[in-house]
C-alpha positions as CSV (number, residue, x, y, z in Angstrom):
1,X,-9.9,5.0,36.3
2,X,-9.3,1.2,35.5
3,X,-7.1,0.6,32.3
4,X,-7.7,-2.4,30.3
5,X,-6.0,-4.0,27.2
6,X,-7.9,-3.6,23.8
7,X,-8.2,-5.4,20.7
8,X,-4.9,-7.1,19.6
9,X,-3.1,-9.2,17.4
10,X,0.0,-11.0,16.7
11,X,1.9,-12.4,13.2
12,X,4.5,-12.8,11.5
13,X,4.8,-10.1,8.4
14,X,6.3,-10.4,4.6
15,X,7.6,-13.9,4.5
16,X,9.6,-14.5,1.3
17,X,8.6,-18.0,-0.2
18,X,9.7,-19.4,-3.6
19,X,8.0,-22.6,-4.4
20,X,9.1,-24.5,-7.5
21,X,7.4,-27.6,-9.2
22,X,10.0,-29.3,-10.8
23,X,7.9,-31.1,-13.4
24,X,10.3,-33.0,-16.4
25,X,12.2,-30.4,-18.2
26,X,9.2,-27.6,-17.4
27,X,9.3,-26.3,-14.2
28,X,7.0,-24.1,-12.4
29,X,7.2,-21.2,-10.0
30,X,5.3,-19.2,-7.6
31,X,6.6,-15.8,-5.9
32,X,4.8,-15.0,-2.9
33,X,5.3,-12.7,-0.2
34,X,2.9,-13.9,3.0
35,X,2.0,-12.5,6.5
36,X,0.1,-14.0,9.3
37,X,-1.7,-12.5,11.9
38,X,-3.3,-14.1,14.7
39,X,-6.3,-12.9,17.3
40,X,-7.5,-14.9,20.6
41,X,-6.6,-15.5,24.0
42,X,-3.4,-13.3,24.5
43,X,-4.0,-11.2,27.4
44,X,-1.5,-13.2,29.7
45,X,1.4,-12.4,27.1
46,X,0.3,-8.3,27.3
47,X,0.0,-8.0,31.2
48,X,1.7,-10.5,32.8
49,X,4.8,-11.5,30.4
50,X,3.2,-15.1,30.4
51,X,4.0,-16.7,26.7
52,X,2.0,-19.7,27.2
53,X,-0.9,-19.0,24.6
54,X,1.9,-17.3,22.2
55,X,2.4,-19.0,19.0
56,X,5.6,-17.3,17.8
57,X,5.8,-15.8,14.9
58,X,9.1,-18.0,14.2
59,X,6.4,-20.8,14.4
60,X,4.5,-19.3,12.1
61,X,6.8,-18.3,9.8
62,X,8.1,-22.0,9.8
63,X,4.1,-23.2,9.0
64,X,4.5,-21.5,6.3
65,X,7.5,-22.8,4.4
66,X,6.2,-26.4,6.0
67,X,2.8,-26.0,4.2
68,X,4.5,-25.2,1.0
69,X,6.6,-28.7,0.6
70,X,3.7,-30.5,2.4
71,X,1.1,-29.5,0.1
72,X,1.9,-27.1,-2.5
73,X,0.7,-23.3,-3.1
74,X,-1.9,-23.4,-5.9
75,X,-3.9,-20.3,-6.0
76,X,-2.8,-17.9,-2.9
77,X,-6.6,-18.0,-1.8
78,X,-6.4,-21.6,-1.2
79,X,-3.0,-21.5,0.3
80,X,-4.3,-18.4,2.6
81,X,-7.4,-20.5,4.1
82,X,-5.1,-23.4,4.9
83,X,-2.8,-21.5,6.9
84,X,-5.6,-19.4,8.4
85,X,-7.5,-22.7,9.9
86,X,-4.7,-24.1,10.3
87,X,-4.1,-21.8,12.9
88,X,-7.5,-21.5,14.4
89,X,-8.2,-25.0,14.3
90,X,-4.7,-26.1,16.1
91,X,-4.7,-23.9,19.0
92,X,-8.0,-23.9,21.1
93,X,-7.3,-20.4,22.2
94,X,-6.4,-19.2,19.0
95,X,-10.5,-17.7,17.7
96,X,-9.2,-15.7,14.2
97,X,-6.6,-15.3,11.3
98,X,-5.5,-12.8,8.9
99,X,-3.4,-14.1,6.1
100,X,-2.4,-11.5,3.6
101,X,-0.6,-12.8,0.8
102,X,1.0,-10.6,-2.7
103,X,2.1,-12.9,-5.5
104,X,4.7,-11.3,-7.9
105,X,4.4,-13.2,-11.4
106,X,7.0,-14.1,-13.5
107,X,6.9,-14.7,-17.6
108,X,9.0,-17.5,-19.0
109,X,11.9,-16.8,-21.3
110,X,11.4,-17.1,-25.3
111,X,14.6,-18.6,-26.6
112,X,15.0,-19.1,-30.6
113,X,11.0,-18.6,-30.7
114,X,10.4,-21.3,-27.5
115,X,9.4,-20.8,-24.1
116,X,12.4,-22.0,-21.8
117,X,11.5,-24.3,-19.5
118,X,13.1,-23.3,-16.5
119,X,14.3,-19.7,-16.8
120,X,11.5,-16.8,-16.3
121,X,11.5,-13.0,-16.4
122,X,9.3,-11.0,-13.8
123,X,5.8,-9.7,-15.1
124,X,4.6,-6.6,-15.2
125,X,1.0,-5.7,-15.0
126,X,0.4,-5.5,-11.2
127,X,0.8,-7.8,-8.1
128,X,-2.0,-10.1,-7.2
129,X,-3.3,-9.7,-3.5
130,X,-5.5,-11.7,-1.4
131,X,-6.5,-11.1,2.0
132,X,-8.3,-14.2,3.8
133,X,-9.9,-13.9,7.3
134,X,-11.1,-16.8,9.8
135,X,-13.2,-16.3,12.3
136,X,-14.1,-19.7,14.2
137,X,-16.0,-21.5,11.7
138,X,-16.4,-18.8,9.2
139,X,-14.2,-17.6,6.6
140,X,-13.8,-14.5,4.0
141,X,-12.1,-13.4,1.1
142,X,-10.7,-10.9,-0.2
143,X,-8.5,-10.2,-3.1
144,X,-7.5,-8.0,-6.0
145,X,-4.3,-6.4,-7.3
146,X,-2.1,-3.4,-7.0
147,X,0.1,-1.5,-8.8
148,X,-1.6,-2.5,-12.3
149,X,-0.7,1.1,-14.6
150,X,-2.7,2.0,-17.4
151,X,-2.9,4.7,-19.8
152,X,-5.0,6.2,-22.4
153,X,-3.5,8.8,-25.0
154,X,-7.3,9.8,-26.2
155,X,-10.3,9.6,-25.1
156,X,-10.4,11.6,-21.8
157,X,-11.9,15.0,-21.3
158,X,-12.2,17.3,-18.2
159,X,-14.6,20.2,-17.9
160,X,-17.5,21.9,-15.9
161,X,-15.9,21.6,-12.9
162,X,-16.5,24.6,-10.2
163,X,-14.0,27.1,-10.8
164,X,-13.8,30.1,-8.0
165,X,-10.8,32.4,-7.4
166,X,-8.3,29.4,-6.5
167,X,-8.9,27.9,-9.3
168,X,-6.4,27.8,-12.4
169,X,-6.8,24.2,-14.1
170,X,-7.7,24.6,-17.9
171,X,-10.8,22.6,-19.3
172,X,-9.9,20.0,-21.5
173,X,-11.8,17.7,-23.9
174,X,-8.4,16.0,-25.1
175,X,-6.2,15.0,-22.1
176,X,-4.3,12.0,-21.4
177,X,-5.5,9.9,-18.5
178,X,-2.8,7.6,-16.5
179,X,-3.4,5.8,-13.2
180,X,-2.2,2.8,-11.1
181,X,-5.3,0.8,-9.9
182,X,-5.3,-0.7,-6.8
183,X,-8.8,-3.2,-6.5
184,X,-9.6,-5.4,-3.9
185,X,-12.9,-7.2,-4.6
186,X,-14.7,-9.4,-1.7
187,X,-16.1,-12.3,-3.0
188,X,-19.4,-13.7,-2.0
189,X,-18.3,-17.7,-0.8
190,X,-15.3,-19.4,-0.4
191,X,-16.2,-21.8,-3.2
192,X,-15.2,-20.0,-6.2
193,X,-12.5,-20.8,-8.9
194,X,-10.3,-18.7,-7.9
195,X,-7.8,-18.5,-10.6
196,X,-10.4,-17.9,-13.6
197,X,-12.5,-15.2,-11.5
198,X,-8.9,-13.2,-10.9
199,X,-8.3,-13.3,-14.5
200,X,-11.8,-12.7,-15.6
201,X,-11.6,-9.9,-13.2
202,X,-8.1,-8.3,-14.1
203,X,-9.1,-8.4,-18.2
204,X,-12.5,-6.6,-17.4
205,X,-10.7,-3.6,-15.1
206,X,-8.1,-3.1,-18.1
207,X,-10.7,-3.4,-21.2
208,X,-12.9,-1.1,-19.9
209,X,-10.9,1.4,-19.1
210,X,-9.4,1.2,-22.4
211,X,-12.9,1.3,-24.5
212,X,-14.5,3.6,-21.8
213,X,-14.5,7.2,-23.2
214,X,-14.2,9.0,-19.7
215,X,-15.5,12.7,-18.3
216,X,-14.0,12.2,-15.1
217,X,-11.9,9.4,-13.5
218,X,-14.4,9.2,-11.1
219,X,-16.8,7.7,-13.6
220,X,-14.2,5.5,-15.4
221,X,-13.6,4.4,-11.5
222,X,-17.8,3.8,-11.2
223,X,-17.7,1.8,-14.9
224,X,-14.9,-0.4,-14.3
225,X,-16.8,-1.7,-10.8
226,X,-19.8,-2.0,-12.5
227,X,-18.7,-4.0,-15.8
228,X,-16.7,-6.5,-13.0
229,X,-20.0,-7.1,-10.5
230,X,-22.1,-7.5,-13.9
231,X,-19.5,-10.3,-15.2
232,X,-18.9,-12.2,-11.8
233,X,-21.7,-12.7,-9.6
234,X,-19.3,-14.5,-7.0
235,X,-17.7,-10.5,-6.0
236,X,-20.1,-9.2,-3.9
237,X,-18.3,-5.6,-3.8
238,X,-14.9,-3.9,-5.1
239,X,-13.1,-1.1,-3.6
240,X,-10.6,0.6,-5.9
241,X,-8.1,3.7,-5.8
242,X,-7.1,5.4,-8.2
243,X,-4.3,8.2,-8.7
244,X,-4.3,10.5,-11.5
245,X,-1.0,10.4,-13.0
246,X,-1.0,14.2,-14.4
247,X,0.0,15.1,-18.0
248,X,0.9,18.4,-18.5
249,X,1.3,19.8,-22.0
250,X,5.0,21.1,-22.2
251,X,5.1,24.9,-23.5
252,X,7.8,25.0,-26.8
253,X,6.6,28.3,-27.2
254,X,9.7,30.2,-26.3
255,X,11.4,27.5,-28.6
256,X,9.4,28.5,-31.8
257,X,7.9,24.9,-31.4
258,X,4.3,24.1,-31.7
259,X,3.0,21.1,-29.1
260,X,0.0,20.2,-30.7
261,X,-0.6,17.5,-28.2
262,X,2.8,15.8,-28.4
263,X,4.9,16.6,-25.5
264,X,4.3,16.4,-22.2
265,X,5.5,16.7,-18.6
266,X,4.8,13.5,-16.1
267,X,4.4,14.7,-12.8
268,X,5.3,12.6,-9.8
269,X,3.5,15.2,-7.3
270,X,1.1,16.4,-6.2
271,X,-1.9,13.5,-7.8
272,X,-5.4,13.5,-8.0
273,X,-6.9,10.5,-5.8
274,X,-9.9,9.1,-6.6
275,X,-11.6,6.2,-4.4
276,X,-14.4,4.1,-4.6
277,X,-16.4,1.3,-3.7
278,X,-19.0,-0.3,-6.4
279,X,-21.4,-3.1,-4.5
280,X,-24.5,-5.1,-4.8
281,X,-27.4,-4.2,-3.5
282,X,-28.5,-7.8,-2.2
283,X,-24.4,-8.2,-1.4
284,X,-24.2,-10.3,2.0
285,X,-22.9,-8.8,4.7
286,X,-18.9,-8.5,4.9
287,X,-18.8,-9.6,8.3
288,X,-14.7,-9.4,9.5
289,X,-13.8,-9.6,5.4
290,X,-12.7,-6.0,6.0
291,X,-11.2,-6.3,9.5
292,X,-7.2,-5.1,9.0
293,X,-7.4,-5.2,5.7
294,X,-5.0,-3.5,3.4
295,X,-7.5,-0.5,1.9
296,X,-7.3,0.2,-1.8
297,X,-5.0,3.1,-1.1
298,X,-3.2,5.7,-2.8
299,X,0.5,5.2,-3.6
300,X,3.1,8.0,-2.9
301,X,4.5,9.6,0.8
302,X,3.4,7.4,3.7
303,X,1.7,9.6,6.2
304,X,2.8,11.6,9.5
305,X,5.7,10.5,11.7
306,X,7.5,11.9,14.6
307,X,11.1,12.5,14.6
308,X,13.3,11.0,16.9
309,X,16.6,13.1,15.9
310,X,18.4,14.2,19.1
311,X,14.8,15.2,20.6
312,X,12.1,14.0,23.0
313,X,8.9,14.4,21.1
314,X,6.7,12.9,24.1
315,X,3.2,14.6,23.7
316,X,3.9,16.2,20.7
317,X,0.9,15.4,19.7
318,X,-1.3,16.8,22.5
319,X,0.3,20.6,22.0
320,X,-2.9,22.6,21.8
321,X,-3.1,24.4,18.3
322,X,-2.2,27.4,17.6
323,X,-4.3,29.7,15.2
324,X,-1.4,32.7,15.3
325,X,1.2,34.1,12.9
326,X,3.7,31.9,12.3
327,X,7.2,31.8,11.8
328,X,9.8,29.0,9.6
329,X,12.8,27.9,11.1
330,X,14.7,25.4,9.1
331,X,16.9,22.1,10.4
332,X,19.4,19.9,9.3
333,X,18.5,16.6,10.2
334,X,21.4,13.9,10.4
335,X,19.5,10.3,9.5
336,X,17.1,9.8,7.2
337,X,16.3,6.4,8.5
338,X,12.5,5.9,8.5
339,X,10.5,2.5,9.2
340,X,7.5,2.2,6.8
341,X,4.4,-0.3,8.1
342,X,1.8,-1.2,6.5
343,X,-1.7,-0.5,7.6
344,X,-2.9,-3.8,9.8
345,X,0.5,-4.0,11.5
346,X,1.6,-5.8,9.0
347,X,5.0,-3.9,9.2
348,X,7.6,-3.1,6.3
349,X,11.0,-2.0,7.2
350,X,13.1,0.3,4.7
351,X,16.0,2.5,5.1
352,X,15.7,5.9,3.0
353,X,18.5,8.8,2.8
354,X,16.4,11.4,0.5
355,X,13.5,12.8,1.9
356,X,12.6,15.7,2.9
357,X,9.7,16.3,5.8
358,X,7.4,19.2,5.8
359,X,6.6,19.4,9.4
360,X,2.5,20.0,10.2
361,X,1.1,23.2,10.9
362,X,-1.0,24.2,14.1
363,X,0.3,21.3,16.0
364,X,3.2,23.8,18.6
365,X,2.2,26.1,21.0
366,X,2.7,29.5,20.7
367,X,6.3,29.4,22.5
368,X,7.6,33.5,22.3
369,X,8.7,33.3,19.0
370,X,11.0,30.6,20.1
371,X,11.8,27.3,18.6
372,X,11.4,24.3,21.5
373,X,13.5,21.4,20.2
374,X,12.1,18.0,19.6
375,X,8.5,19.0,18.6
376,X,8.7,17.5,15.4
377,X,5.4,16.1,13.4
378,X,5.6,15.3,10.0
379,X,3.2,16.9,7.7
380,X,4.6,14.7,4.2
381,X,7.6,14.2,2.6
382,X,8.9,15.1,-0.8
383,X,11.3,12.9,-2.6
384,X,14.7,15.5,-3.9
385,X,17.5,14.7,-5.9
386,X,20.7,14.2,-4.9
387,X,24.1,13.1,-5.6
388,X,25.7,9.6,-5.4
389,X,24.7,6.3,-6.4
390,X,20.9,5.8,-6.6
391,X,18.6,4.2,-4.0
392,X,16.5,1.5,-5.2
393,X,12.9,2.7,-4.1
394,X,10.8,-0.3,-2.9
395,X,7.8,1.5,-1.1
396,X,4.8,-0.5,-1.5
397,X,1.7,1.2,-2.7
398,X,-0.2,0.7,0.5
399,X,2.8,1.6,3.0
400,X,0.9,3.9,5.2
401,X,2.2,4.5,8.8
402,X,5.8,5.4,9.2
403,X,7.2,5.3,12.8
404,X,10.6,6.7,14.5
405,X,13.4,5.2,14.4
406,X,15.3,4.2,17.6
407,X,17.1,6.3,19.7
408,X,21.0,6.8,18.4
409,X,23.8,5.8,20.8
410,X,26.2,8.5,19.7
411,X,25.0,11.9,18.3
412,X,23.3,12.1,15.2
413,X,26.4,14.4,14.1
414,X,28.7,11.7,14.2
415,X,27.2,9.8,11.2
416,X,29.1,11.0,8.6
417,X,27.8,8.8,6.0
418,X,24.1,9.7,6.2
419,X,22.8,12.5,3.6
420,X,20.9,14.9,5.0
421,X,17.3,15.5,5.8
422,X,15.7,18.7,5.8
423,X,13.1,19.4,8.3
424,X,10.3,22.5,8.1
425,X,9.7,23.4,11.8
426,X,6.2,25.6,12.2
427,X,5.7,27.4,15.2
């Protein structure tokens, strides 16, 4: 059996930059948060240890910070395709790029009824994204925004649905309808403008969900692509995802209160997901636009780890299933240190104390009845309250692969510090 080494790339992920134009007494900022990745000629480094072709992500990291004194950021698209060619046009062996870039916006201070000109506060309203890939000679784009929440107190029903003997969900034809929209929208050319087609974009996804009286979120999801592609010929598709932030009307009864509508209950968990793509027909072809690009994912628990607590989960995943009764056992984990990535490679690290992991079914063999340590596989994980000062919580609404931390040099035991984390095992 020969063994071979597959596709591959290298980069250098989340690079803080703050540029500021210093401009008179009104100054001017961008916030971005960039990663590079890099594709070509890098089977030497894999096989062999030989660094020759590597351009290290110090270097790149370095281009970056370099290109922003040399020649500005303007709009992150432009900055993005300069880094990327940069890249591929320097280094002969070098054939592709992936610059992802999110820019956090910041709002300038009102002082006795003026803007100030050189203090800001951060924006709300989502992050812009932009994902740029070159390829040789060729070039895509692709960009959007995440984390933009909207809500509408009226004009949302819900009904006609199949209902069978699972089903427990109340029609509705008053409900309020809350999501976070991530879009990423893949434009045509590279000669666009980019800052007035983001705007133009951003105010059509908010205005028509607002005047959009909605049966579904699905077809909200549908109308908001369509009203975008029908303003901006330059997008050529958009991709969005959407969670439905459930309402539930809180019951006063046992109060003597009536709730006509007034109170409700957010829930965090569990969310409706609704995803979509809305394209033109006579689109051109995306090419690479796609390749390793952030999808317009959900937000909430990043998806299945395994442990590495004090056990050797080697092969865990090649356990055949097992269809049988089975049986709970519950552990006490020691370290609730997890390392989010996002989906790409492009890798985010975070330390979190207050999880717990619902371990996956049908992934042990049947083993007597018997627990065998380290066959851990996490099925999700639920956020629980706790005591103690409160963790900041930073996950980003794509973070989507979450990997095991390394091994500990002294027992997990002897961590005193570290809350603890509650594992499911199934068996």
């Amino acid at each position: 059996m020969a063994i071979r080494l597959g596709g591959n790339q290298y980069g250098k992920a989340e690079v803080r930059l703050v540029r500021v134009t210093r401009g008179s007494d009104r100054h001017q900022i961008k916030d971005l948060n960039v990663s590079t990745a890099l594709r070509g000629d890098f089977t030497a480094a894999h096989v062999a240890g030989d660094n020759s072709h590597i351009v290290a992500t110090d270097t790149q990291k370095n281009t970056v910070y370099a290109f922003a004194q040399r020649y500005g950021v303007g709009e992150i698209e432009e900055f993005a395709l300069r880094l990327g060619r940069h890249f591929v046009v320097g280094f002969e062996w070098v054939t592709g790029a992936k610059v992802g870039i999110e820019e956090y916006a910041w709002d300038r201070i009102p002082v006795d009824g003026a803007e100030h000109g050189h203090a800001f506060s951060r924006a709300g309203g989502g992050t812009r994204t932009t994902d740029v890939t070159v390829d040789g000679e060729q070039a895509w784009v692709v960009s959007g925004l995440t984390d933009l929440v909207v809500l509408k107190s009226a004009g949302s029903e819900f009904w006609g649905f199949v209902r069978d003997r699972y089903t427990s969900l109340a029609e509705t034809t008053d409900r309020i309808l809350a999501t976070a929209v991530t879009a990423r929208w893949r434009y045509v050319s590279t000669d666009v403008d980019w800052g007035k087609s983001y705007a133009g974009v951003r105010r059509i996804l908010i205005e028509s969900f607002a005047g959009h009286h909605s049966l579904a979120l699905q077809q909200t999801l549908y109308h908001m692509g369509e009203q975008v592609l029908g303003a901006h010929p330059e997008v050529a598709e958009i991709r969005m995802s959407m969670p439905n932030r459930h309402h539930f009307l809180v019951d006063l009864s046992p109060f003597g209160l009536p709730n006509d509508n007034e109170v409700y209950y957010a829930a965090d968990r569990p969310y409706g997901l609704i995803e979509g793509t809305v394209a033109r027909d006579d689109a051109p072809a995306p090419g690479r636009a796609w390749d390793l690009c952030p999808e317009a994912g959900a937000e909430g628990p990043p998806a299945a780890i395994a442990g590495d607590v004090q056990v050797d989960a080697t092969g865990v995943f090649d356990v055949p299933e097992h269809h049988g009764e089975r049986q709970l056992a519950v552990l006490q984990l020691d370290d609730g240190e997890l390392e989010l990535g996002r989906f790409g490679g492009q890798q985010r690290a975070q330390r979190s104390h207050r999880h717990v992991v619902q371990l996956a079914e049908d992934r042990l063999a049947a083993l007597g009845g018997k627990v065998e340590g380290g066959e851990l596989v996490a099925d999700r994980v639920e956020t629980v309250e706790r005591g103690g000062a409160a963790l900041t919580d930073q996950r980003h609404p794509l973070d989507g692969v979450m990997r095991a931390p390394p091994s500990h040099p002294i027992p997990v035991q002897e961590h005193q510090g570290h809350q603890r984390l509650l594992g499911i095992l199934r068996v």
